[in-house]
C-alpha distance (Angstrom), angle and dihedral (degrees) to the residues before:
residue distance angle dihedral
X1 . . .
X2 3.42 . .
X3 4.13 122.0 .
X4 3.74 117.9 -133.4
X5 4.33 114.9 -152.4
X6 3.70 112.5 -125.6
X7 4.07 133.0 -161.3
X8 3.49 115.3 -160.8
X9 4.12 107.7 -152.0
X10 4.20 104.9 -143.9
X11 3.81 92.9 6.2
X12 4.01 87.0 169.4
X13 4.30 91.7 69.4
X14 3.49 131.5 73.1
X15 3.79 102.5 -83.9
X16 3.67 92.7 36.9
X17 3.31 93.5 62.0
X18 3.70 101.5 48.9
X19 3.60 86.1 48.9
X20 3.75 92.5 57.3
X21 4.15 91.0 39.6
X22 4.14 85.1 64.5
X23 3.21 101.9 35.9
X24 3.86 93.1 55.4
X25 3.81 91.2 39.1
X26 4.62 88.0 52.0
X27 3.99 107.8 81.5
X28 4.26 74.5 -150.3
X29 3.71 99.6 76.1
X30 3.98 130.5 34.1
X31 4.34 106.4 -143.3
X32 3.95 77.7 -126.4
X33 4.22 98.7 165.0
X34 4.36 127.5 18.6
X35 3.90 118.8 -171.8
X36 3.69 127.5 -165.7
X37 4.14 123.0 178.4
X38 3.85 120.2 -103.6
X39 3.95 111.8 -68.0
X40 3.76 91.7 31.6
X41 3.55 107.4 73.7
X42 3.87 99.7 120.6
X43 3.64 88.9 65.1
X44 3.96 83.7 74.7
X45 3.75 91.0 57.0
X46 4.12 91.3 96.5
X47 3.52 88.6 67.7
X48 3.66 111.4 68.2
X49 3.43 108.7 159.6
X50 4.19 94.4 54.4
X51 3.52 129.8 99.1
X52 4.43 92.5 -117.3
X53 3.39 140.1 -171.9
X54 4.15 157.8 115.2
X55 4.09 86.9 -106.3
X56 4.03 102.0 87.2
X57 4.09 82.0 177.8
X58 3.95 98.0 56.6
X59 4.57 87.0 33.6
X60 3.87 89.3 53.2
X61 3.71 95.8 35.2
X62 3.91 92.5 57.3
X63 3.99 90.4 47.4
X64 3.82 103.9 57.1
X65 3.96 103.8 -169.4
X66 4.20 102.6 9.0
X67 3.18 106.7 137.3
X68 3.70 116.2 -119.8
X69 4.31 128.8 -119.6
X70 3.64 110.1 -164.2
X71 4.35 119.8 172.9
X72 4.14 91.4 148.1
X73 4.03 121.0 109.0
X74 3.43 132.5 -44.9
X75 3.87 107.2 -108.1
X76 3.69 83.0 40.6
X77 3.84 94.9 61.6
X78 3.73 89.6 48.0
X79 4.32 84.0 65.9
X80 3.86 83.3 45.5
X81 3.45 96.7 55.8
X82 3.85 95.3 46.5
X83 3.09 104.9 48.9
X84 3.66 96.9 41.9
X85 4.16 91.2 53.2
X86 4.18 82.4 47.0
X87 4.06 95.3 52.1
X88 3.67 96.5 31.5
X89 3.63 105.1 -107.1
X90 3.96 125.4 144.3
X91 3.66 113.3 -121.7
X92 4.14 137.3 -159.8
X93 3.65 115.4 -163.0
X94 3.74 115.9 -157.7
X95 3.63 100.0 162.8
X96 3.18 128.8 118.9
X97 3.79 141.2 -136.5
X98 3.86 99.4 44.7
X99 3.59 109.2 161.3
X100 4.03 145.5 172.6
X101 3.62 104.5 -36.7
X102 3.85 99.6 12.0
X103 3.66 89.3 56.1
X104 3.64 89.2 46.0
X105 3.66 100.5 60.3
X106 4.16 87.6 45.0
X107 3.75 86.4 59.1
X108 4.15 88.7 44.9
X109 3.52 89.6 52.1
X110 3.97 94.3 44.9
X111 3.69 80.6 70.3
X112 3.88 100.4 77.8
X113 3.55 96.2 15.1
X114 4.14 135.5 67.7
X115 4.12 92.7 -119.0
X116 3.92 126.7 179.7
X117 3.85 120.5 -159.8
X118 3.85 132.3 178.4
X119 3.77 131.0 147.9
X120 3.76 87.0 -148.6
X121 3.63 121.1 28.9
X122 4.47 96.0 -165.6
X123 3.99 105.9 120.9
X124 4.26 72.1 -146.6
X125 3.73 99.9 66.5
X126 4.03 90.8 35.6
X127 3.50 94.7 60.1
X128 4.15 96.1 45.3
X129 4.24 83.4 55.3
X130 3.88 83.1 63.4
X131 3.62 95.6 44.2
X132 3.82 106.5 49.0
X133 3.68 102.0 61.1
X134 4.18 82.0 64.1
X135 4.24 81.5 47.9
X136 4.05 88.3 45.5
X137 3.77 88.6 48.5
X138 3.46 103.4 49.3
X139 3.22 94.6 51.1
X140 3.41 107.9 50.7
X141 4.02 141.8 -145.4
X142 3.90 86.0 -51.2
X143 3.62 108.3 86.5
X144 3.73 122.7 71.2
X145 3.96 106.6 -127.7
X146 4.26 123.1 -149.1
X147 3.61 142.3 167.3
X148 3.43 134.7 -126.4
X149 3.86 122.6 -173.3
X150 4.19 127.1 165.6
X151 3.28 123.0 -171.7
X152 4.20 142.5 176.3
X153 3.91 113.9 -80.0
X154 4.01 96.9 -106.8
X155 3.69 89.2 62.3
X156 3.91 102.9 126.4
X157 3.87 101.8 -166.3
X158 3.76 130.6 62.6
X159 3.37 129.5 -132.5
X160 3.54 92.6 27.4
X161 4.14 117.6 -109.3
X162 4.27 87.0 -109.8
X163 3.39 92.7 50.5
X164 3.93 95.7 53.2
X165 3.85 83.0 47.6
X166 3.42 97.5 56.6
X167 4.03 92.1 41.3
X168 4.08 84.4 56.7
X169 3.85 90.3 46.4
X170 3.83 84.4 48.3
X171 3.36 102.6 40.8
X172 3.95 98.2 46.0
X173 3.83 87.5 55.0
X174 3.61 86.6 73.3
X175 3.69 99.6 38.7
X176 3.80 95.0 -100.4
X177 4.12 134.0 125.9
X178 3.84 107.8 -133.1
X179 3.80 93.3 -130.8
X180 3.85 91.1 60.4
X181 3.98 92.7 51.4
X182 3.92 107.0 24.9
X183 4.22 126.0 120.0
X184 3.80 118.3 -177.4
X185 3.28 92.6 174.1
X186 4.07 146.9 29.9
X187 3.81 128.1 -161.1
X188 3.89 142.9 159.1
X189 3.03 120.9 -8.7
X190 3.87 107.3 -30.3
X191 4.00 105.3 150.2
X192 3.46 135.7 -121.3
X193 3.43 124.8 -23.3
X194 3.77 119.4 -110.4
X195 3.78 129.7 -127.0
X196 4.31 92.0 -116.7
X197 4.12 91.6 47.6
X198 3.61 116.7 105.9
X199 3.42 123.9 -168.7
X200 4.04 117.7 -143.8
X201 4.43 96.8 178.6
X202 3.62 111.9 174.0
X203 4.07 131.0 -161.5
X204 3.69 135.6 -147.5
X205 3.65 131.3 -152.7
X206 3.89 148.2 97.0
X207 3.91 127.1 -0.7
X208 3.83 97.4 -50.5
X209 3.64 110.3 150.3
X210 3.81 98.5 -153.1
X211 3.79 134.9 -38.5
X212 4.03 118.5 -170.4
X213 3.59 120.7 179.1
X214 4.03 120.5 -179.4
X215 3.95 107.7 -156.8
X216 3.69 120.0 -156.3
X217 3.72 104.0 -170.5
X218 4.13 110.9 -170.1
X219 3.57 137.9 162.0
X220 4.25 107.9 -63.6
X221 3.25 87.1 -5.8
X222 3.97 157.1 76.6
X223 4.02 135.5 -173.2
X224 3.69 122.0 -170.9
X225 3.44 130.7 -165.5
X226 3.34 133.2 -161.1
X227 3.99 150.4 -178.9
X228 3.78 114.0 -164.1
X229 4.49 114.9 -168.9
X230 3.51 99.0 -154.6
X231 4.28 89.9 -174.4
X232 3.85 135.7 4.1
X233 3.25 84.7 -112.5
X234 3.51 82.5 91.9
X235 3.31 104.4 66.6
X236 3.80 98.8 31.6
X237 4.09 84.2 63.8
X238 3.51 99.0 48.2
X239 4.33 82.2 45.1
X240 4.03 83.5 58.3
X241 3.27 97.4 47.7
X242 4.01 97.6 56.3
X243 3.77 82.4 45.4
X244 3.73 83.2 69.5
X245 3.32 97.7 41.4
X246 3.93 105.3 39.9
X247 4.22 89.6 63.4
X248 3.59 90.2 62.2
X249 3.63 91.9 55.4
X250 4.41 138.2 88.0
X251 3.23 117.0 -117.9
X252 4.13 119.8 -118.6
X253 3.71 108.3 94.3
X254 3.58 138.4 50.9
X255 3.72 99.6 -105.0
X256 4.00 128.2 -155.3
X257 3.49 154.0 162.4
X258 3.07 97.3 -65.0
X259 4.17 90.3 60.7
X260 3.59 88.0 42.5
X261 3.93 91.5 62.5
X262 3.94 92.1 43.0
């Protein structure tokens, strides 16, 4: 069986370093590369046998081919992806909170690079965006839809990636664009609520790893469904498993999940 190099972008936090715990612990990946920004080096230290540092330019250059894990910050992926689609490198993107122009220059660089993106890596919450528009369908124009997401308190973006996902996914099921029908929040005294609105509310608090609940509200009647992550584990498998998949792939096109489980 063959061995596929990983780099682990900001192996020192919390993601990184369950990332780097199953990588080293799967006989199908070698922890080959860890990178931590400027100032945090000695949070690399636990990894002795990796090529480290805060230069993603000299840690890429020296691993030709690993395949690159990145769950940092937004503007910070955007670096990732260039330079990895410059030196050669596969890359999966787990970060969330890409927007407009960020997102943009991801998609550019998916162009001459092999380039994985997905706001939420769980296989769980992939395979519920393919199933609601069939839920959306069948029920019809009828029932109000809403989001619910909860997250832990250090959680720096709002609504969460996953739940603009699944508001797309939503949304384009009934011929809509999110950003025409969205509402993250309600105060005073605003009126009814119309039939396009959809509501994407998010809470704050704790450790919770991620809570999304899809509300179909109808007449006598309510569904709810929802996608628990017990553990980052979670996402740090699915992450690994595009990093499998992503080498074996051309570049040209920003791929994701949803190619992944094609």
């Amino acid at each position: 069986m063959s061995v596929r190099d990983v780099i682990i972008m900001g192996a020192g936090g919390r993601m990184g370093q369950t990332l780097c715990q199953l990588a080293m612990a799967d006989p199908a990946f070698r922890l080959a590369g860890v990178v931590e920004r400027p100032g945090n080096e000695a949070a690399l230290d636990r990894y002795p046998d990796c090529v480290k540092g805060s230069s993603m330019e000299e840690v890429f250059s020296r691993l030709p081919g690993a395949v690159i894990v990145d769950f940092t910050a937004p503007d910070s992926s955007v670096l990732v992806s260039e330079t990895a689609a410059r030196l050669g490198n596969p890359v999966v993107i787990g970060t969330t909170g890409l927007k407009g122009e960020q997102l943009e220059r991801v998609q550019a660089a998916s162009a001459r690079g092999r380039i994985f993106w997905s706001p939420n890596m769980s296989l769980g919450i992939n395979a519920l965006a393919q199933f609601l528009p069939l839920l959306v369908k069948a029920l019809g124009p009828a029932y109000d839809m809403e989001i619910m997401e909860i997250h832990h308190n250090k959680k720096a973006d709002s609504p969460s990636g996953t739940a603009i996902k699944l508001g797309q996914v939503l949304a384009g099921a009934r011929g809509q664009e999110l950003q025409d029908v969205m509402k993250c929040g309600r105060e005073g005294i605003i009126g009814a609520r119309t039939q396009e609105e959809l509501g994407v509310m998010a809470l704050r608090g704790g450790d919770v790893v991620g809570d999304h609940t899809v509300y179909f509200f109808g007449p006598g009647e309510r569904i709810e469904v929802t996608h628990r992550a017990h553990t980052r584990e979670n996402f740090a498998r699915g992450a690994l498993r595009a990093a499998l998949w992503i080498g074996a792939q051309e570049p040209g096109k920003l791929y994701s999940m949803a190619d992944m489980l094609a």
